[in-house]
N, C-alpha and C positions, 0 to 999 in steps of 0.2 A: 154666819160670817162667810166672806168669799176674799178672794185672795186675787188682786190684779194683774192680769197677764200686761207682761211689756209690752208696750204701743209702738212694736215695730211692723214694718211692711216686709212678709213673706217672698221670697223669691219663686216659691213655688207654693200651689196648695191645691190639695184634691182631697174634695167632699165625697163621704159615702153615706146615702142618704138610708135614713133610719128604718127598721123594721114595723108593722101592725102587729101587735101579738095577736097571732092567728094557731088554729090546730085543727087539722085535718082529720076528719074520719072517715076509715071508708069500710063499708061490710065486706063480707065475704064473698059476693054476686062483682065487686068493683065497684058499685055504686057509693056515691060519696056526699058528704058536705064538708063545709068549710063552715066552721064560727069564729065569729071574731068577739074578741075579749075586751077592746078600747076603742077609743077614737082618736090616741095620740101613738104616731110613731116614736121610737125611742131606741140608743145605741146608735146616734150616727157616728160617723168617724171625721176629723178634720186632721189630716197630714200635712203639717208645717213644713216647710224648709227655708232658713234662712239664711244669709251671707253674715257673719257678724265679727266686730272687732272684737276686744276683749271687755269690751265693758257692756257693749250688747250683751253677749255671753253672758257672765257675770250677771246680768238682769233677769237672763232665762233660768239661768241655774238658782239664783235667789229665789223668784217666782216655783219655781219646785220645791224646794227647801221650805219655804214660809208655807205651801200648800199641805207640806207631808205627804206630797206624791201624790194619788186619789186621795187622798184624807180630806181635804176638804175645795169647794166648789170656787169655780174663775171666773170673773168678770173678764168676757173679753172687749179691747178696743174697738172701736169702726175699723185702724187701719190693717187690721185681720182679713178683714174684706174686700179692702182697696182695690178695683180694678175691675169688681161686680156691680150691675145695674142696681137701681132698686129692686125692679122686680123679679131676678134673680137673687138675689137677699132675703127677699119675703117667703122664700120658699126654704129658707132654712130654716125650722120652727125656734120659733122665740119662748118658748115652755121648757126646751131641755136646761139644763146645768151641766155645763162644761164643764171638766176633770181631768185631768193627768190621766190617759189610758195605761202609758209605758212612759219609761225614762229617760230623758231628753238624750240626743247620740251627738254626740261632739266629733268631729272629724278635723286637725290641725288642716288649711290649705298651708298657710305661710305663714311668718308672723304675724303677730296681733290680728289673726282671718282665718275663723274655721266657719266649717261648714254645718248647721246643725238642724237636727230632724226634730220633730216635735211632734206627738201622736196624741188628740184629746180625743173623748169618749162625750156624746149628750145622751144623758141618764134622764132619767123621768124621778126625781124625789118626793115622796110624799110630805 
């Protein structure tokens, strides 16, 4: 079961692209290898920010609540994306499952207009 993130357009948004599970050996001379364990990176980060009325809001904070936080996995929108090439898109793997990392941050600007942060995690599930 996956839980749909609101189909709003971010005012800001910074990708931090995922990790190889890799580990390092090295002897005691300093001499080394490196093995790698997969072929998929995993743990990216996608930092939201949005402008929202209160019913935006309201949408984001539903979309957490119906997820139980991390508890369970987000179908996100294209307009998540809005404003990236394809071929800049294709570089976000399409294999992870988006998540709630942290808990959305509400900020009031003015009436019915806050400002709100959003932090997903893409997890590798088996």
């Amino acid at each position: 079961m996956t839980v749909s993130f609101p189909s709003l357009i971010p005012t800001q948004r910074t990708y931090t692209v995922g990790d190889y599970p890799t580990k390092r050996f090295n002897s005691i001379s300093g001499a080394g290898t490196t093995r790698l364990y997969g072929s998929k990176a995993f743990d990216a980060v996608l930092d939201l920010e949005f402008s929202a009325d209160d019913a935006e809001l309201t949408t984001i904070l539903a979309c957490f609540n119906s997820a139980y936080g991390s508890g369970t996995a987000l179908t996100l929108p294209s307009s998540i994306f809005n404003g990236m090439n394809s071929a800049l898109q294709a570089q976000i793997p399409s294999y992870v499952t988006w998540r709630w990392q942290e808990t959305p941050q509400v900020q009031s600007v003015f009436n019915n207009r806050s400002r709100v942060t959003v932090k997903l995690i893409g997890t590798l599930d088996g």
